[in-house]
C-alpha positions in Angstrom: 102.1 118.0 81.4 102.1 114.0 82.8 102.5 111.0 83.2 101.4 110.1 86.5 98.3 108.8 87.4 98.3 110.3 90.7 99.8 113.8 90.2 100.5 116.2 87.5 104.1 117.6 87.1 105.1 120.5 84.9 107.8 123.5 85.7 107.8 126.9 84.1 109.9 130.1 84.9 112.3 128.2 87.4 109.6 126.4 89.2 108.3 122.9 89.3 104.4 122.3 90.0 103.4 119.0 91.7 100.1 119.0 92.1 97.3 116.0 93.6 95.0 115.0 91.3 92.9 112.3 92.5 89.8 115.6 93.2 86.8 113.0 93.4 88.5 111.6 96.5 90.1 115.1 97.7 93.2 113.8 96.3 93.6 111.0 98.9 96.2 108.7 99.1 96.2 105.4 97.1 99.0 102.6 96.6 100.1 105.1 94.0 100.5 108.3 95.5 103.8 108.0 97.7 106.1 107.0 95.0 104.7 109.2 92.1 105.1 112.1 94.8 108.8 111.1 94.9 109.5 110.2 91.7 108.4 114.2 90.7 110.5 115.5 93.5 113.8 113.9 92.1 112.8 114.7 88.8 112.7 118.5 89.7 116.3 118.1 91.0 117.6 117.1 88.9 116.5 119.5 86.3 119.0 122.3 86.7 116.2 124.7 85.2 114.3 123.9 88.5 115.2 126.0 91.2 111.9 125.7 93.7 109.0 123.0 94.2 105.7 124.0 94.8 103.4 121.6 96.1 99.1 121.8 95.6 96.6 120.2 95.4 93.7 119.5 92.4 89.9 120.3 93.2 88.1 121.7 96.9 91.1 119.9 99.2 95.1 119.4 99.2 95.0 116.4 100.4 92.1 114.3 102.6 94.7 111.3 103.9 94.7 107.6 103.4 92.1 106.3 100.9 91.3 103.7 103.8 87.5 103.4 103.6 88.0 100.5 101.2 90.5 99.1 104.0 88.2 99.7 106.8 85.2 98.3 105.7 85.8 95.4 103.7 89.6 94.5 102.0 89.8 90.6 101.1 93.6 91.1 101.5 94.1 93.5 104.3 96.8 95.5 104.0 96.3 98.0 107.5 95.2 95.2 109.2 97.0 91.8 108.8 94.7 89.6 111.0 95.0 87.9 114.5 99.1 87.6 113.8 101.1 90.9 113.1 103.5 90.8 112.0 104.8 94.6 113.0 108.0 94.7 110.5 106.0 93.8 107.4 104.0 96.6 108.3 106.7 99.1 109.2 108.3 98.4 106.1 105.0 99.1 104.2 104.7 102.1 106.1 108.3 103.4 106.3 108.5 103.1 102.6 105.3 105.8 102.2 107.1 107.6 104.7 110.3 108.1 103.2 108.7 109.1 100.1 106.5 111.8 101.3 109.7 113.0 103.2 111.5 113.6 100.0 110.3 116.5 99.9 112.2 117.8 103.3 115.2 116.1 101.8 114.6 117.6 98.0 118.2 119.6 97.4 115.9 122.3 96.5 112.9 124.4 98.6 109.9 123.0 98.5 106.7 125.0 99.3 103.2 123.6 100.3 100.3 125.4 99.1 97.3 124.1 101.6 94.0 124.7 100.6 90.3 122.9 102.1 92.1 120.2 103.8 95.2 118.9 105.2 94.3 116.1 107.6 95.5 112.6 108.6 98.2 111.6 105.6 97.5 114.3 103.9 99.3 116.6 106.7 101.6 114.4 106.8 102.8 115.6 103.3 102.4 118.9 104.0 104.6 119.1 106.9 107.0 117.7 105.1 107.7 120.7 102.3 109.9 123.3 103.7 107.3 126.0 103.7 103.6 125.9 104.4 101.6 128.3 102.9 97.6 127.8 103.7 94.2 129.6 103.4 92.7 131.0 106.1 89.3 128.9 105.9 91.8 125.6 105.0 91.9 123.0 107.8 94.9 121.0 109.1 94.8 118.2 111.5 95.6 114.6 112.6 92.4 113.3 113.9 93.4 109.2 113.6 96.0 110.3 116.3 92.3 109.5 118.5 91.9 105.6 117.1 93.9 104.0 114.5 96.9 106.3 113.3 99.7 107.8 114.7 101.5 110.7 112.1 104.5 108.7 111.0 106.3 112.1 109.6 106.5 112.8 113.4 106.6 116.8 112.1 104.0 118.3 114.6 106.4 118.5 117.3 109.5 119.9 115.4 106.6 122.2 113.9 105.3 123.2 117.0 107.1 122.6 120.0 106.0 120.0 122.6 102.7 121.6 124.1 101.0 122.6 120.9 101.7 119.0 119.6 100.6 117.5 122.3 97.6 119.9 122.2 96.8 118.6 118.6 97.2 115.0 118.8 96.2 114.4 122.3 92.2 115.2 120.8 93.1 115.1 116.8 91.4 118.1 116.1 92.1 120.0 113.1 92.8 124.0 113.2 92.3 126.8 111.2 95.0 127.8 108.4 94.9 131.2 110.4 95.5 129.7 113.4 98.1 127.4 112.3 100.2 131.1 111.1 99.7 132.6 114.6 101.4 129.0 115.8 104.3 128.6 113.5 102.6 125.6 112.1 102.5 127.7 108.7 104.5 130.1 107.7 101.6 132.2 106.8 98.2 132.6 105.8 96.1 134.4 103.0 92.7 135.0 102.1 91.7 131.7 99.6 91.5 134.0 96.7 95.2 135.2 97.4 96.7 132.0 98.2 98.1 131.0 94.3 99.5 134.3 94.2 101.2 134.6 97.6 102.7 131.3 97.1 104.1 132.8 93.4 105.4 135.9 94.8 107.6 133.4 97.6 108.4 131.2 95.1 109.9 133.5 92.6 111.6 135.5 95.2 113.3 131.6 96.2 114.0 131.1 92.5 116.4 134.2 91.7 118.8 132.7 94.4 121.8 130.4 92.7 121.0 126.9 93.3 124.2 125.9 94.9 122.9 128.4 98.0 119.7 126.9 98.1 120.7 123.8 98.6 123.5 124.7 101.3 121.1 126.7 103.3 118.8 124.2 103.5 121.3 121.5 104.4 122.3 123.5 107.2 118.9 124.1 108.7 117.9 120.2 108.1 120.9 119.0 109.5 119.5 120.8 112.9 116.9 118.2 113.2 118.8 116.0 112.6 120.4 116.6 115.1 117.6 117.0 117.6 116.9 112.8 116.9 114.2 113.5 114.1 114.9 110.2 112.1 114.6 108.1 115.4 111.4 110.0 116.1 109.9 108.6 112.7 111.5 105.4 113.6 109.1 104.9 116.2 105.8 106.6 114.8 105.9 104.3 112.4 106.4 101.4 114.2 103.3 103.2 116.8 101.4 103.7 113.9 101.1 100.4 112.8 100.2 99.8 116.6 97.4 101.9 116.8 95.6 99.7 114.0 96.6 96.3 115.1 95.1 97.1 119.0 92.0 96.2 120.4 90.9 99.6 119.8 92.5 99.6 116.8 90.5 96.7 115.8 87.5 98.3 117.6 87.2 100.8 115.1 87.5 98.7 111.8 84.8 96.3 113.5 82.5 99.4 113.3 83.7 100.3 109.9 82.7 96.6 108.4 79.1 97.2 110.5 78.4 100.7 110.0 80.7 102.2 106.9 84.0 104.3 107.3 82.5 107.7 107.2 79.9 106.8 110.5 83.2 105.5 112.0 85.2 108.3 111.4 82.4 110.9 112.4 81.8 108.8 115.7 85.7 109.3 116.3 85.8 113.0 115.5 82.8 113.9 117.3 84.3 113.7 120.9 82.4 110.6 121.6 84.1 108.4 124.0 86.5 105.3 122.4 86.6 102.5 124.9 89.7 101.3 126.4 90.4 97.9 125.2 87.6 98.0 122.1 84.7 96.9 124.1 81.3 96.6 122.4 80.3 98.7 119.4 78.1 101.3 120.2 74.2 100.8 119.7 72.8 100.7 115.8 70.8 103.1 116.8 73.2 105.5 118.5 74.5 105.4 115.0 72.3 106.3 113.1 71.7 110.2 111.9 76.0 110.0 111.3 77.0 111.2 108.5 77.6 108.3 106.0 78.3 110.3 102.9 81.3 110.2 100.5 
């Protein structure tokens, strides 16, 4: 069926699977992950038996982002933060290189569809908004929440998903929303019931794969080229260049500070929960404000 470490591969009846499979981490994102993701895409194109890609995920989530509490708390060679000298092109080419491979799957010949199940969030909706379609459950959640300290979505899809004021809306607070509320935005294309979802995302798949290949691919092209157009490469440009800012500023260093103190997960529930992030780091917050956070894995 494999052989990935990260990912299983296998196509039947015109369709190649990709599917996450790192399920004791919620299929987060290791050093791995990026290139094994595009390694499988080209793989599907260029087996002429492939006509569609569908795109899932292993275990309760799709995909729970960067496997950064390692990073966050204690890495003897940093590799999200470099230190008190940054140099910001190593880590835009680190970064752009991820990047470009999640966004294979936009520039895959052929349609790719992303089935979105438990979670989406940080990375991992990165990934997701880069497939063609997105197909989600209605309980599945899909978010950006480092967009509040320490991340900035380097796909840059939200807003050619969702038009300036609902992107704004979601990364100005990095909540996450409903997959049911993502369909009534246009974020998805539609959402099911969990117990329908493998079968929705069938049906669409198998009604892409009776269409000759050589259509596929030009319709696509066309619609692609639209964003293109519209400066969506220069867009990335930039959020990954920002995102690499957001973890070398104060507050980005702020926030691993209190990682190394306190553990990732306290730091990421004190940043999701609304609580205040001061301008320009500050102080950590009090042990004992801390406390009672959920620290589990």
């Amino acid at each position: 069926m494999s052989d990935f470490s990260t990912l299983l591969y296998e196509t039947r009846d015109a369709k190649a699977y990709i599917t996450l499979n790192r399920p004791d981490r919620l299929n987060a994102i290791d050093d791995e992950m990026p290139a094994e993701i595009k390694a499988a895409v080209e793989r599907a194109n260029a087996d002429d038996n492939v006509r569609v890609i569908i795109l899932r995920g292993n275990g309760k989530a799709f995909c729970a982002g960067y496997d950064l509490k390692q990073y966050a708390e204690a890495d003897a060679t940093p590799r999200w933060r470099q230190g008190p000298i940054w140099d910001p092109i190593k880590d835009y080419r680190e970064m752009k290189r991820n990047t470009d491979d999640f966004f294979t799957l936009w520039r895959s010949l052929k349609p790719t569809i992303c089935q979105v199940h438990g979670y989406a969030v940080a990375g991992g909706s990165d990934i997701a908004l880069s497939c063609d379609l997105l197909i989600m459950a209605e309980d599945a959640r899909i978010g950006y929440p480092p967009a509040r300290v320490w991340g900035c979505p380097t796909t840059a899809m939200w807003v050619y998903r969702l038009g300036a004021q609902r992107a704004k809306r979601m990364l100005l607070t990095g909540d996450t929303t409903t997959g049911a509320t993502a369909a009534e935005w246009g974020l998805a294309m539609e959402a099911v019931p969990a117990a329908r979802l493998d079968r929705t995302v069938e049906a669409l798949a198998d009604r892409i794969a009776g269409v000759p290949i050589n259509q596929l691919v030009m319709q696509k092209l066309m619609i692609n080229q639209a964003y293109d157009n519209m400066g969506l490469q220069g867009t990335q440009i930039l959020a990954t260049l920002f995102d690499g800012i957001t973890r070398n500023s104060a507050e980005g260093h702020w926030f691993k500070e209190f990682a190394e103190r306190d553990g990732f997960h306290a730091a990421v529930h004190w940043r999701d929960s609304g609580r205040r992030i001061p301008d320009g780091g500050g102080p950590l917050p009090d042990p004992a404000e801390v406390r009672g956070t959920d620290r589990g894995d």
